[in-house]
N, C-alpha and C positions, 0 to 999 in steps of 0.2 A: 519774387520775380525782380531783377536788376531792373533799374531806374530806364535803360537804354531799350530793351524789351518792352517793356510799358507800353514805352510812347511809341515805338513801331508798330505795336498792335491796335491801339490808338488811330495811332493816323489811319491806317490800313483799313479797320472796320468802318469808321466814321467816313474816310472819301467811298468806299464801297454803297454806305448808304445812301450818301448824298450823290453820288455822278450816276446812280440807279435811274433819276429822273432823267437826266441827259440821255440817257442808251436806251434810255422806254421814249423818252421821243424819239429819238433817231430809229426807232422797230417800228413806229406809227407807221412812216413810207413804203414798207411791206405787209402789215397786216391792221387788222382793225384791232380795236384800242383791249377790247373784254378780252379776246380770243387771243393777243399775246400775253395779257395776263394770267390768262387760262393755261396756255400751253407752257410758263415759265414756273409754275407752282405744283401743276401737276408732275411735270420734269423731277422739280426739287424735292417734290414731297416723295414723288416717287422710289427716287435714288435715298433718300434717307429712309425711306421706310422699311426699304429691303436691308439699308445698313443696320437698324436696331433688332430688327428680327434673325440675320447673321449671328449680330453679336448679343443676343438675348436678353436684351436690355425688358426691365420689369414693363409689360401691359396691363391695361385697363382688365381687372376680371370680372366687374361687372358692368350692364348694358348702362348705366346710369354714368359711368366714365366717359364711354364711347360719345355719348349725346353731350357732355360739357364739353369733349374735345371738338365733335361739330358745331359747338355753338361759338366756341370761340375762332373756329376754324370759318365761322358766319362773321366775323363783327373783325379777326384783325385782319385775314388774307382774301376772302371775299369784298366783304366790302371797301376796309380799307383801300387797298391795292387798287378795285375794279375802279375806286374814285381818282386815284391818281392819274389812271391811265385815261382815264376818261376827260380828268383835265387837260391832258397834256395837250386835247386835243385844239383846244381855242386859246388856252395861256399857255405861257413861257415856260420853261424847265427851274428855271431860278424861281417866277413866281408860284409855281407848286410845292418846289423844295419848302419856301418860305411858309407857305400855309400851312403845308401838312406837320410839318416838324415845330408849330405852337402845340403840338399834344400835350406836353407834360403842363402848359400852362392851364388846359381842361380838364388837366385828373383832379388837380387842386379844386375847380369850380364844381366839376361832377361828383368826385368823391364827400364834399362837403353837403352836397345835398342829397345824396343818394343813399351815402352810406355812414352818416353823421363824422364823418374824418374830422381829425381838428389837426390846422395846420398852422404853422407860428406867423408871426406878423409878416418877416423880412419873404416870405413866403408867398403872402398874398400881396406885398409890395412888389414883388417879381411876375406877379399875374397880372398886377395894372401898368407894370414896365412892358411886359411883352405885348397886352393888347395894343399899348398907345405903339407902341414897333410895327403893328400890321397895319395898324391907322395909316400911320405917317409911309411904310412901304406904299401900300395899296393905293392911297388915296391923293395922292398927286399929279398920279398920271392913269387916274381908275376909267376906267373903262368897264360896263357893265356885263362881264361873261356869262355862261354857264359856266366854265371852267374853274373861275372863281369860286361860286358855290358849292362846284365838286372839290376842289381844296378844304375850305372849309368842313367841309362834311367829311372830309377823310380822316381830318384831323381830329373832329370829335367821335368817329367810329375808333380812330387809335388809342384815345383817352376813355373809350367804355372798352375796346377787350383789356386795358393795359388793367384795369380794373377788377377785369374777371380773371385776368390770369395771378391776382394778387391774391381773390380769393378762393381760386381751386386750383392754381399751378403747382401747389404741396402736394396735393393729393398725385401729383403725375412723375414722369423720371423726363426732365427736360428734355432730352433730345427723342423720346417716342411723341409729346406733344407737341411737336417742333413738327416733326414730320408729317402727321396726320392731320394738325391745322393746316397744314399747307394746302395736301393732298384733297382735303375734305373741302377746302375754298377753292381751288382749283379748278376741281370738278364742277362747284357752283357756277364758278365764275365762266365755265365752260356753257352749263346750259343759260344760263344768261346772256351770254354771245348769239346761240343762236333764237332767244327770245325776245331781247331787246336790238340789234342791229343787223347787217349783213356778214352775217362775218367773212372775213378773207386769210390768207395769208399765201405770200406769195415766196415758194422756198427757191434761195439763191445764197450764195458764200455769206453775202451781207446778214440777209435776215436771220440765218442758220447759227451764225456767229453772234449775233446779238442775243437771240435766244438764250446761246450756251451762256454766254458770259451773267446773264441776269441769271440764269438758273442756277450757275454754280458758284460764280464768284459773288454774285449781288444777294443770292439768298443760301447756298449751304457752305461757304467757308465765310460770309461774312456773319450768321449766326453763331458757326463755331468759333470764328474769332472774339466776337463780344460777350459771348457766354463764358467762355473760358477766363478771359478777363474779370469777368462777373465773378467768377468762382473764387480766384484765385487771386484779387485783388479786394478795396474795401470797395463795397457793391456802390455807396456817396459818393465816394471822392469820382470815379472811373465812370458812374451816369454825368453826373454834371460835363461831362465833355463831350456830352450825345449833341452840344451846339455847336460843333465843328462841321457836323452832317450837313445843314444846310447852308452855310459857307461853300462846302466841296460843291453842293450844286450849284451855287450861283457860278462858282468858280469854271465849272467844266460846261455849265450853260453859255457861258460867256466864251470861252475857246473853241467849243467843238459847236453850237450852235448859233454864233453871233447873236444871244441874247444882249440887250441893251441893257448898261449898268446903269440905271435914274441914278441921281446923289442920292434921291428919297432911299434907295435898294440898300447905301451905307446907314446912311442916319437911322432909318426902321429897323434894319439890320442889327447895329449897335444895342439899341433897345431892346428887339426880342434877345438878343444871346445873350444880355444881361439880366434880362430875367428869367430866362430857364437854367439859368446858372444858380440866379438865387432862390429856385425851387427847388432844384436838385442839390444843393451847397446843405452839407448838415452840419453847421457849423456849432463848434463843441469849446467848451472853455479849454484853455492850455492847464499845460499840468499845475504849472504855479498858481492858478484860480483853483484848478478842483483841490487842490492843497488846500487853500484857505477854506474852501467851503469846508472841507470834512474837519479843518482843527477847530473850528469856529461854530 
């Protein structure tokens, strides 16, 4: 892949991620917070579901498939997502971007206790870089939310399916589990709508348009974007730039939603993207080092 394709794919996935938060707040004004999470997963799982079974993409053939795919269909687009949206309702679009996207700073701490991972030092120096990032974001100008709490919580729901999709997303053909987590959170996230709130949605150009655009652009061309990159680039170098995502929210929370930029929002800022860089950075000796090691 040319160097100039790259980074458009890059860019393109990463603000898709991150201005996801800005256009789910801006859908709050028409519908209640579950129920357009509901309706934008189910949409996308939808539409991809029927594309893998067109194109006969390998399924689950036994029942035991089906239930890993709703479990993780439970922990990344269920809960995750229902938390997002759920923040968005009391905090900011930049302050959830920021919360939820310390994930990979969680795989490190969960993975290590859960599933005995071992992770290199400059590693977990990038997990005490990014905490002291939400510190210094959060806590200058903190204000006691739920919303807050629903960020956090998103983030380490993102950090436990990131985990299970590590270790059963082999067993699957990426874009049939793409689809059916969706679908299978979707619908959770649906009757959770009408369990836990009132739900509403009020259809008009605006709300109709918001939908489509979270549906299609913010989750089935921006998975196909980042997966394909995943494929078809080094899987290291192309994650570590997943810290642009929450940049793009601050960025588009600040244009489209008169989000307030604290200094605190640069300086925490600087910190987390500095260490989910050095969590995701798999940095490798140059040739002239593995040289000496193997004559030596």
């Amino acid at each position: 892949m040319n160097k100039l394709k790259w980074i458009s794919l890059v860019l393109v996935t990463t603000f898709l991620m991150g201005s996801s938060f800005t256009v789910g707040k801006l859908g709050l004004a028409y519908s209640s917070p579950l129920l357009l999470a509901a309706y934008r997963f189910i949409l996308a799982g939808s539409i991809l579901a029927i594309l893998v079974r067109v194109l006969r993409r390998a399924h689950p053939a036994a029942k035991e498939g089906w239930v890993k795919m709703l479990m993780i269909g439970v922990f990344q687009t269920a809960g995750v997502m229902g938390c997002i949206f759920l923040s968005l309702r009391s905090i900011t679009a930049s302050e959830s971007s920021i919360l939820t996207f310390t994930n990979p700073l969680l795989v490190v701490v969960l993975g290590s206790f859960l599933f005995k991972a071992r992770y290199k030092l400059y590693q977990w120096g990038g997990v005490l870089l990014g905490l002291t990032g939400v510190v210094i974001t959060q806590g200058t100008h903190l204000k006691f939310e739920v919303g807050t709490l629903f960020g956090i919580l998103s983030a380490l729901l993102w950090a436990a399916s990131t985990l299970l999709v590590k270790k059963w997303g082999t067993n699957f053909d990426t874009w049939v589990l793409s689809a059916y987590q969706m679908l299978f959170g979707g619908l959770l996230l649906l009757a959770a709508s009408f369990l836990l709130e009132h739900p509403f949605f009020h259809p008009n150009t605006h709300s109709l348009s918001i939908l489509l655009w979270l549906s299609v652009m913010s989750s089935i061309v921006q998975f196909a974007g980042w997966y394909y990159l995943l494929q078809n680039t080094d899987p290291g170098k192309t994650s570590a730039y997943l810290f642009l995502a929450p940049f793009f929210g601050v960025l588009t929370g600040c244009i489209l939603l008169n989000d307030p930029l604290f200094p605190s929002f640069i300086v925490g800022g600087f910190f987390i993207l500095t260490g989910i860089y050095l969590v995701n950075r798999n940095f490798q000796p140059s040739k002239a080092k593995r040289k000496l090691f193997i004559t030596h």
